[in-house]
Residue, then its C-alpha position, 0 to 999 in steps of 0.5 A: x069212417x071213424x071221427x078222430x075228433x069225437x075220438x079224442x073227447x070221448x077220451x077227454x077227462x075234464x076236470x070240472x065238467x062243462x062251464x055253466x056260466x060265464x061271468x062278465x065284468x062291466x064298468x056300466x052293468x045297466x050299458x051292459x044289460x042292454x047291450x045282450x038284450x038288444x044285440x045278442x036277444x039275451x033276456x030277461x035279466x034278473x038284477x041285483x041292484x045292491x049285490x048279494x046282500x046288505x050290509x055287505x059281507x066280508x069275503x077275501x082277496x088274496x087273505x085280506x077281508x075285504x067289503x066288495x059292492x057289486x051290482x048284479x045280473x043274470x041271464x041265460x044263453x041256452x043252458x049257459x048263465x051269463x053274469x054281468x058284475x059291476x063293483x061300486x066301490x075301491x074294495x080290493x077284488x079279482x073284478x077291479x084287478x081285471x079293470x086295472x088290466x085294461x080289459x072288460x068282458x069275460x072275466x071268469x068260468x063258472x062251475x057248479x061241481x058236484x064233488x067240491x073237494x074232489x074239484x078244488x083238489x085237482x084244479x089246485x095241483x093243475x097249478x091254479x092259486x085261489x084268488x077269492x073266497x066267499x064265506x057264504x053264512x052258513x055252508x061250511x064250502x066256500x065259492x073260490x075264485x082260481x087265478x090261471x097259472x099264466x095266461x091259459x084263460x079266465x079266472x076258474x070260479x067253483x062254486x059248492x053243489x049246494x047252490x045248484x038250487x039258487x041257479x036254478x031257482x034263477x033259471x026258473x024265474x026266468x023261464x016263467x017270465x012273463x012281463x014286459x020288461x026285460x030286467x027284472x029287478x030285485x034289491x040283493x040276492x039275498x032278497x031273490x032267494x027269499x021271494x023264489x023260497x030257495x032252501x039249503x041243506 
């Protein structure tokens, strides 16, 4: 007997490949860490106490160059990364917008694709407007954030192949965790990069 379902996405051509994180925006990321410990048994943790780095760097909403002060933290469900975001200041941003909304949770879908261009391509003429852009120091890609074109889902974040090694190196760190405390806890993300010795090309 064939099995229409499994027929269908067998011809289903996504365009970004499966989700690889889903990313979370909380007004008390250290509730929430605790939260998915105790409840969900999702841990340990990786945290970023003062976000990706310090100072912090210029990213822009909607054009505008804005400062954005984050907390941060990482975790895996399965293959899935879960990240939790809380901002600690008025900056103009997605996350605060979401706030804004009246809602908390599951905020945007990540994915780390191997053709960058080939995905912001198809994603924009699917009708998703970019929302967000980091301009990480160095790689000549950004990581955007795509708003929904109406209310299909979350926002769409791309993130460039490049940084395939950073979410490994967090996957890494986490499997060979053996400490009591399930958060593990760094100042920036900038500074958890360079203790796991992540390097770019």
């Amino acid at each position: 007997m064939v099995n229409a379902g499994n027929d269908i996405q067998a011809g289903l051509k996504p365009i970004l490949g499966p989700a690889t994180q889903l990313g979370f925006v909380v007004r008390d990321i250290e509730a929430a860490m605790k939260h998915w410990i105790d409840v969900f048994g999702v841990g340990p943790f990786i945290f970023m106490e003062r976000g990706v780095s310090q100072p912090v760097g210029v990213t822009y909403h909607r054009g505008q160059g804005v400062s954005v002060e984050l907390r941060l933290a990482f975790a895996y469900m399965g293959d899935v990364q879960i990240e939790l975001i809380e901002q600690t200041n008025n900056a103009s941003s997605p996350y605060l917008d979401f706030l804004a909304s009246g809602r908390e949770g599951l905020q945007h879908l990540g994915f780390w694709v191997h053709d960058y261009d080939e995905a912001t391509r198809r994603i924009e003429a699917a009708g998703y407007e970019r929302d967000y852009e980091i301009k990480v120091a160095g790689p000549t890609q950004s990581i955007v954030y795509y708003r929904s074109p109406a209310l299909y889902g979350p926002m769409l974040e791309i993130v460039p192949p490049m940084w395939r090694r950073s979410r490994q190196a967090v996957l890494d760190h986490i499997r060979d965790y053996t400490g009591a405390d399930p958060i593990i806890r760094f100042d920036t993300y900038s500074a958890f990069i360079a203790h796991t010795g992540v390097t770019f090309d």
